[in-house]
DSSP file (Angstrom, degrees, kcal/mol; ACC not computed):
  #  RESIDUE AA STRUCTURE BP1 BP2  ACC     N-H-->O    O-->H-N    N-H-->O    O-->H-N    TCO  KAPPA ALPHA  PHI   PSI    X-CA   Y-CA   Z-CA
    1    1 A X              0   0    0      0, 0.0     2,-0.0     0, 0.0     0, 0.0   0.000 360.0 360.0 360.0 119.2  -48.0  -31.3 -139.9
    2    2 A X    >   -     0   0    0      1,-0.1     3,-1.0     2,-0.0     4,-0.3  -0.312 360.0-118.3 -72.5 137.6  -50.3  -31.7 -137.3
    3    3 A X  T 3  S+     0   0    0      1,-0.2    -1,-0.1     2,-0.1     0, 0.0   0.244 109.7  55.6 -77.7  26.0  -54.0  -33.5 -138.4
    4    4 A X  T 3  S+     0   0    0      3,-0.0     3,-0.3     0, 0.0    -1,-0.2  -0.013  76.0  87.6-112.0  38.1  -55.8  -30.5 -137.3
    5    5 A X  S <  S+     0   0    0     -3,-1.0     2,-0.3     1,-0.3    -2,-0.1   0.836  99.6  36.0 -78.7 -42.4  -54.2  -27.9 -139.2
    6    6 A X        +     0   0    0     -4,-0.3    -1,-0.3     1,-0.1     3,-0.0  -0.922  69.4 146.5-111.0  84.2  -56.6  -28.4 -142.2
    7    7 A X        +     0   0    0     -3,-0.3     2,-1.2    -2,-0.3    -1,-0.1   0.762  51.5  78.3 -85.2 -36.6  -60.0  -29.3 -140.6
    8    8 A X        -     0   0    0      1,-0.1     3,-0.3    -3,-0.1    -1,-0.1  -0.563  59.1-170.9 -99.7 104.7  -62.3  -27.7 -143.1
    9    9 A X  S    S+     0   0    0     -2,-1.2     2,-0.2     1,-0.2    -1,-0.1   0.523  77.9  26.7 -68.2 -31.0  -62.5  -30.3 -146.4
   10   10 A X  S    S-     0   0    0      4,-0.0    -1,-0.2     5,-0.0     5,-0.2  -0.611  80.9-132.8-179.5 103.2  -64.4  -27.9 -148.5
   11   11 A X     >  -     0   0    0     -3,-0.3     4,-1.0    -2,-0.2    -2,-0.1   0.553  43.7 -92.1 -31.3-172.7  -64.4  -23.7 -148.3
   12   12 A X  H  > S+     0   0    0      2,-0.2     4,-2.1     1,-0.1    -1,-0.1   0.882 122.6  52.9 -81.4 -42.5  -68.0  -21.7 -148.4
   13   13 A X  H  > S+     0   0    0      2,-0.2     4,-1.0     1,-0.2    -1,-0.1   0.581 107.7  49.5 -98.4 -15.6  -68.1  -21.3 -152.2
   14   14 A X  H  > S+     0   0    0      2,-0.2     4,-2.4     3,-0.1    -1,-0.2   0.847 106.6  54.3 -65.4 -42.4  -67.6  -24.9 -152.9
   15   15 A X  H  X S+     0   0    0     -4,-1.0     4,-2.2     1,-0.2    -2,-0.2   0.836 112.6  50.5 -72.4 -37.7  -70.4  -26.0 -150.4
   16   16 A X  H  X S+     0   0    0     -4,-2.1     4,-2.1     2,-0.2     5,-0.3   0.982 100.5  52.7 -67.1 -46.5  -72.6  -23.6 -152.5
   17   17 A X  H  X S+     0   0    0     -4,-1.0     4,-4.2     2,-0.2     5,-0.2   0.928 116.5  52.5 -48.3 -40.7  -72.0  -24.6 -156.2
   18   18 A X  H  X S+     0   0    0     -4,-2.4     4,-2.1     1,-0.2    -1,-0.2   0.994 113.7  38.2 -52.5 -57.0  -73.0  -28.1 -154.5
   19   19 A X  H  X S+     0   0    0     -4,-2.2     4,-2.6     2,-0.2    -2,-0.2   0.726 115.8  49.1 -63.7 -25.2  -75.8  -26.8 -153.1
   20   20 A X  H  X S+     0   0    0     -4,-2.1     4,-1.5     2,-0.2     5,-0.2   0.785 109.8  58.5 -81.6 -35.2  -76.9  -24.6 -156.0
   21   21 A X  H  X S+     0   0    0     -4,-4.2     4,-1.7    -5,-0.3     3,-0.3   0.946 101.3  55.3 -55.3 -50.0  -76.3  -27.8 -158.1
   22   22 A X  H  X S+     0   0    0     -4,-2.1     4,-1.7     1,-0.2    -2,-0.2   0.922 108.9  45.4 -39.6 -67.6  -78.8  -29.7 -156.1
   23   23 A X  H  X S+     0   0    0     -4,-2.6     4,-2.0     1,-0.2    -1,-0.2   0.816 104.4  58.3 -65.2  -4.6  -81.5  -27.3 -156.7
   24   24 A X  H  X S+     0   0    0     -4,-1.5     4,-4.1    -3,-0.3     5,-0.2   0.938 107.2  51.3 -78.2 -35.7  -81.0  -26.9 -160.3
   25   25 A X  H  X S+     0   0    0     -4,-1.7     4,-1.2    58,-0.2    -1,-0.2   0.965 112.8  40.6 -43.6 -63.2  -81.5  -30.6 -160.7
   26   26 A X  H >X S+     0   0    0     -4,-1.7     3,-2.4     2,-0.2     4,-2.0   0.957 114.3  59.3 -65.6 -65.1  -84.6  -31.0 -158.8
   27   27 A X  H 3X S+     0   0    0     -4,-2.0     4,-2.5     1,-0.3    -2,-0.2   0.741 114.9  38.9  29.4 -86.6  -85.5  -27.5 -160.7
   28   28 A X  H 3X S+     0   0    0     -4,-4.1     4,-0.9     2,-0.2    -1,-0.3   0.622 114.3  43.1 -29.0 -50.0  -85.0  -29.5 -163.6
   29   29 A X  H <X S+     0   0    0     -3,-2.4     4,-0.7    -4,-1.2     5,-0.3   0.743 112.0  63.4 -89.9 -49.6  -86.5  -33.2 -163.0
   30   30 A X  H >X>S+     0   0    0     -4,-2.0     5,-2.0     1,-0.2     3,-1.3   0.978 107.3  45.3 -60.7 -57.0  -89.7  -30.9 -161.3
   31   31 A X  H 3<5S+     0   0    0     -4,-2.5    -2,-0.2     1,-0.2    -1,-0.2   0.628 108.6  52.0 -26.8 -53.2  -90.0  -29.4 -165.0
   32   32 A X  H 3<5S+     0   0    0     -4,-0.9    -1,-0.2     1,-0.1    -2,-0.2   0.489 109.6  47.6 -69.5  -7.3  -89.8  -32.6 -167.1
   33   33 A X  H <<5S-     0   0    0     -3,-1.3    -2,-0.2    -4,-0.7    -1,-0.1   0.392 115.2-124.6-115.0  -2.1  -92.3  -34.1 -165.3
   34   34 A X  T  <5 +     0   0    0     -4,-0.6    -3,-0.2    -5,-0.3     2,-0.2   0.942  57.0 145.5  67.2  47.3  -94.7  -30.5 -165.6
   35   35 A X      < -     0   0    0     -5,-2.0     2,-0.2     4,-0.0    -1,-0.2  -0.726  45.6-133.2 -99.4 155.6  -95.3  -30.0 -161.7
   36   36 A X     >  -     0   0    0     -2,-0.2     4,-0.7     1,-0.1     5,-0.2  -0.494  23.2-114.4 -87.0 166.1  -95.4  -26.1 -160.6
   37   37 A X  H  > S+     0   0    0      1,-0.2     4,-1.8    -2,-0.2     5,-0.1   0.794 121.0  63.1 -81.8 -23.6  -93.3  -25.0 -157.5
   38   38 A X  H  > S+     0   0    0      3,-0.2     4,-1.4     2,-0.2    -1,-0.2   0.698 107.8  39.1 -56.8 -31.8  -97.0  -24.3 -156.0
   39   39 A X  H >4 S+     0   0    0      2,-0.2     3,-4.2     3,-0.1    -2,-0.1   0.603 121.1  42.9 -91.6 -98.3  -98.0  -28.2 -156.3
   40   40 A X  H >X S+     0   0    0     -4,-0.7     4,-2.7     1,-0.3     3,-0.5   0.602 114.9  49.4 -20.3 -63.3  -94.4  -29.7 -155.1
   41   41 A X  H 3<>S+     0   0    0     -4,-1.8     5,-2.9    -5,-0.2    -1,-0.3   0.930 115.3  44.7 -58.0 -35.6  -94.2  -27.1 -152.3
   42   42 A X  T X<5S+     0   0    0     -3,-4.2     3,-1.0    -4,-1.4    -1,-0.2   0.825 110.4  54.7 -47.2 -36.3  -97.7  -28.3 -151.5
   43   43 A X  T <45S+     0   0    0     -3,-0.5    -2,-0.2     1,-0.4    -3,-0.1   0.843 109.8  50.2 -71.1 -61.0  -96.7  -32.3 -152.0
   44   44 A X  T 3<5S-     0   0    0     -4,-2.7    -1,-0.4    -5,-0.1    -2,-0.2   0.458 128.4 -93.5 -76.7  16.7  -93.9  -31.8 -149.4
   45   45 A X  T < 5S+     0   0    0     -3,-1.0    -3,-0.2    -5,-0.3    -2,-0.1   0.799  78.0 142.5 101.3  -2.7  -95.8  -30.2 -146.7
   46   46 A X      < -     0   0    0     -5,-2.9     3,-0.1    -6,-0.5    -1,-0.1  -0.430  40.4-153.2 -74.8 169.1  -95.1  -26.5 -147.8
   47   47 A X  S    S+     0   0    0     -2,-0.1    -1,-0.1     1,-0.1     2,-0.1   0.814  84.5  15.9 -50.7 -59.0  -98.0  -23.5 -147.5
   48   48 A X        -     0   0    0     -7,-0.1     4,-0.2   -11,-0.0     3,-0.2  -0.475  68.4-130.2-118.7 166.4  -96.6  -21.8 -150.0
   49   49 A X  S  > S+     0   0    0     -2,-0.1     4,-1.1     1,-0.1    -8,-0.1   0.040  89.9  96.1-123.5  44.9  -94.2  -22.2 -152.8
   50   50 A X  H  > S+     0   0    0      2,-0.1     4,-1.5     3,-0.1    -1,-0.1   0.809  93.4  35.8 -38.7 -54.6  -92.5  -18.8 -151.4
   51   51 A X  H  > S+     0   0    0     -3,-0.2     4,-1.6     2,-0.1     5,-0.2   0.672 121.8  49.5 -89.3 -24.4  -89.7  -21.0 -149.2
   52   52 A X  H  > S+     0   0    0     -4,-0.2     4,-3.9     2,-0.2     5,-0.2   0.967 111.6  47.3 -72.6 -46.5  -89.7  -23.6 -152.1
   53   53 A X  H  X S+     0   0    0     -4,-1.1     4,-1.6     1,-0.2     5,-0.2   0.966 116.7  42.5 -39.8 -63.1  -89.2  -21.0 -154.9
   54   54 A X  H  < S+     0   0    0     -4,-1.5     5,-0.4     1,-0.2     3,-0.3   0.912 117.1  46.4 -55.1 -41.5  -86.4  -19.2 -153.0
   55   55 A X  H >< S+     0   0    0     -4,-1.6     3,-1.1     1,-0.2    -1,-0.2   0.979 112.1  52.3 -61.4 -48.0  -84.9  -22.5 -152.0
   56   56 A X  H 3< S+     0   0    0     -4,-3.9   -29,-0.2     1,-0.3    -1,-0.2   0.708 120.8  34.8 -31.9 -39.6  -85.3  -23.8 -155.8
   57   57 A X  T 3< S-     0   0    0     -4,-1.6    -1,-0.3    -3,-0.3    -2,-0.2  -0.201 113.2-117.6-108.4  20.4  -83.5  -20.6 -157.0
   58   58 A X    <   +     0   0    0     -3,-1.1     2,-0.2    -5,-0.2    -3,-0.2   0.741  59.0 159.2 -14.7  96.3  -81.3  -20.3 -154.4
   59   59 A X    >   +     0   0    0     -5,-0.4     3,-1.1     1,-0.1    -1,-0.1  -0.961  52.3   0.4-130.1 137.3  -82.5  -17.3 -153.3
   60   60 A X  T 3  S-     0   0    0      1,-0.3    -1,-0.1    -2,-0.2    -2,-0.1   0.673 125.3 -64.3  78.4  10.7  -82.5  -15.1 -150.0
   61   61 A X  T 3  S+     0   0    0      1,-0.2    -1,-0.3    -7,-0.1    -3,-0.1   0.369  88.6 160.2  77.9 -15.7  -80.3  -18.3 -148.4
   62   62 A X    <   +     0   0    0     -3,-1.1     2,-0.3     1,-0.1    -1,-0.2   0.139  14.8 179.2   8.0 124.2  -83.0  -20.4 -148.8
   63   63 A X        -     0   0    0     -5,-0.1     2,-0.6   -40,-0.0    -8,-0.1  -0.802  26.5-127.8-131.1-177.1  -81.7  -24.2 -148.7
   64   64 A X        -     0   0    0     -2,-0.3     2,-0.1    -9,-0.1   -41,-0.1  -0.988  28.4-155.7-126.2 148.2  -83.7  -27.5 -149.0
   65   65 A X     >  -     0   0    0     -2,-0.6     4,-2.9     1,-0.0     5,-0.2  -0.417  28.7 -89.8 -97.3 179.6  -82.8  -29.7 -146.4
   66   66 A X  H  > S+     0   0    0      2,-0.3     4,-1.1     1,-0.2     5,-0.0   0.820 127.0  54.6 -77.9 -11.6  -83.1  -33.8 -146.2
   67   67 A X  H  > S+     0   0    0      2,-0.2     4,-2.2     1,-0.2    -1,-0.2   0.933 113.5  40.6 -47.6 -59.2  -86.3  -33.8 -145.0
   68   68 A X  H  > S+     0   0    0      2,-0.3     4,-2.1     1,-0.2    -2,-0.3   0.925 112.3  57.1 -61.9 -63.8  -87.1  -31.8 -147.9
   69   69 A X  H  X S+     0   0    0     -4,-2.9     4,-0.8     1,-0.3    -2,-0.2   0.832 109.9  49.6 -50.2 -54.7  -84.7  -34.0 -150.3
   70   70 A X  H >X S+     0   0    0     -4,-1.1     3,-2.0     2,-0.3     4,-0.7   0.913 109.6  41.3-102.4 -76.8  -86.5  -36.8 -149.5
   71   71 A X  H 3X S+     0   0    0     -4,-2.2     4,-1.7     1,-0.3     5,-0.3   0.890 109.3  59.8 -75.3 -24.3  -89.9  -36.0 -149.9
   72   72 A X  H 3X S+     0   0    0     -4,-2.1     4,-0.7     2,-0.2    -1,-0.3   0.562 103.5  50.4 -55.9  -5.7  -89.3  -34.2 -152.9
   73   73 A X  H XX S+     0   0    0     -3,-2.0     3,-2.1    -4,-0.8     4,-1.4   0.886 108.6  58.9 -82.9 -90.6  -87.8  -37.4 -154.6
   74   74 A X  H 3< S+     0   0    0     -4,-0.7    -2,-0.2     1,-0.3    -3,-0.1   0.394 108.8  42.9  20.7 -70.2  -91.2  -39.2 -153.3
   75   75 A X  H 3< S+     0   0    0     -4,-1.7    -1,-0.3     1,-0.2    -3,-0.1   0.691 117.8  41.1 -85.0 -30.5  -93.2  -36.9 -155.1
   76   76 A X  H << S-     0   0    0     -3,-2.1    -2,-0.3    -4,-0.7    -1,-0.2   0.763 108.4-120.3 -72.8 -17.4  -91.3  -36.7 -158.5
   77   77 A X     <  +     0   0    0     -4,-1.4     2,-0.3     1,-0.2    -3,-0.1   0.936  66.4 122.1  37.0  83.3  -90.7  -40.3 -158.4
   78   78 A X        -     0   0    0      3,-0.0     2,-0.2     5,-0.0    -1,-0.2  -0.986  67.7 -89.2-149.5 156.8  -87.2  -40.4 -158.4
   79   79 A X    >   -     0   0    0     -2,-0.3     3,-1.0    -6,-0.1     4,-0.3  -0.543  35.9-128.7 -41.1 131.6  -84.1  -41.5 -156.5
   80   80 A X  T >> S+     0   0    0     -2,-0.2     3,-4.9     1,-0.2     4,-1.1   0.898 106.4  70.0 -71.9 -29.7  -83.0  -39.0 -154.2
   81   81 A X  H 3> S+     0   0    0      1,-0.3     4,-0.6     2,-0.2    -1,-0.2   0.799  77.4  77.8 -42.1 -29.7  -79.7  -39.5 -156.0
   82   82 A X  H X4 S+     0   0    0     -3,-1.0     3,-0.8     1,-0.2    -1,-0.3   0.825  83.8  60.6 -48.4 -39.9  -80.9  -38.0 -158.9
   83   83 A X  H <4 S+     0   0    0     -3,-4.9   -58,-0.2    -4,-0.3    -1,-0.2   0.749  97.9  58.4 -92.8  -8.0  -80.5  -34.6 -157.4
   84   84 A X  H 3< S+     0   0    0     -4,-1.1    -1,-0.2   -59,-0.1    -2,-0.2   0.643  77.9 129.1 -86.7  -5.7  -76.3  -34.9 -156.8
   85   85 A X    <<        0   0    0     -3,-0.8   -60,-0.1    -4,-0.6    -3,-0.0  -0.206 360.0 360.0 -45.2 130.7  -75.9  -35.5 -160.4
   86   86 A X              0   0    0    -61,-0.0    -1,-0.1   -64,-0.0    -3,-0.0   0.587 360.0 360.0 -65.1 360.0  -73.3  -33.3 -162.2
């Protein structure tokens, strides 16, 4: 068996539940602490909380990226780790 026979470590529909996990957390954390998606998407640097909703809901392909991971820990006051919890 050759090492590039199996490159790809984790399909498309795994790499989403990850990602869908991730927002539900911050989702979550943003909620206990009683911020709207209007303040946080303001607090990172957003316009709107249009790309924050969708990205929150993972909606339209909307993702948060680490830029975005990052400051949103910032502004909850959290570990960013917090958001990989199962």
């Amino acid at each position: 068996m050759s090492i590039f026979e199996n490159l790809c470590i984790a399909d498309d529909e795994e790499v989403q539940e990850f990602l869908k996990n991730v927002a539900k957390n911050i989702k979550r954390i943003r909620q206990e602490k009683e911020i709207t998606q209007l303040e946080l998407a303001l607090m990172i640097g957003q316009k709107s909380s249009a790309f924050y909703a969708n990205a929150e809901n993972s909606a339209k392909n909307r993702k948060f990226n680490l830029s975005h991971l990052y400051k949103i820990a910032k502004a909850l006051d959290v570990e960013v780790i917090e958001f990989f919890k199962k």
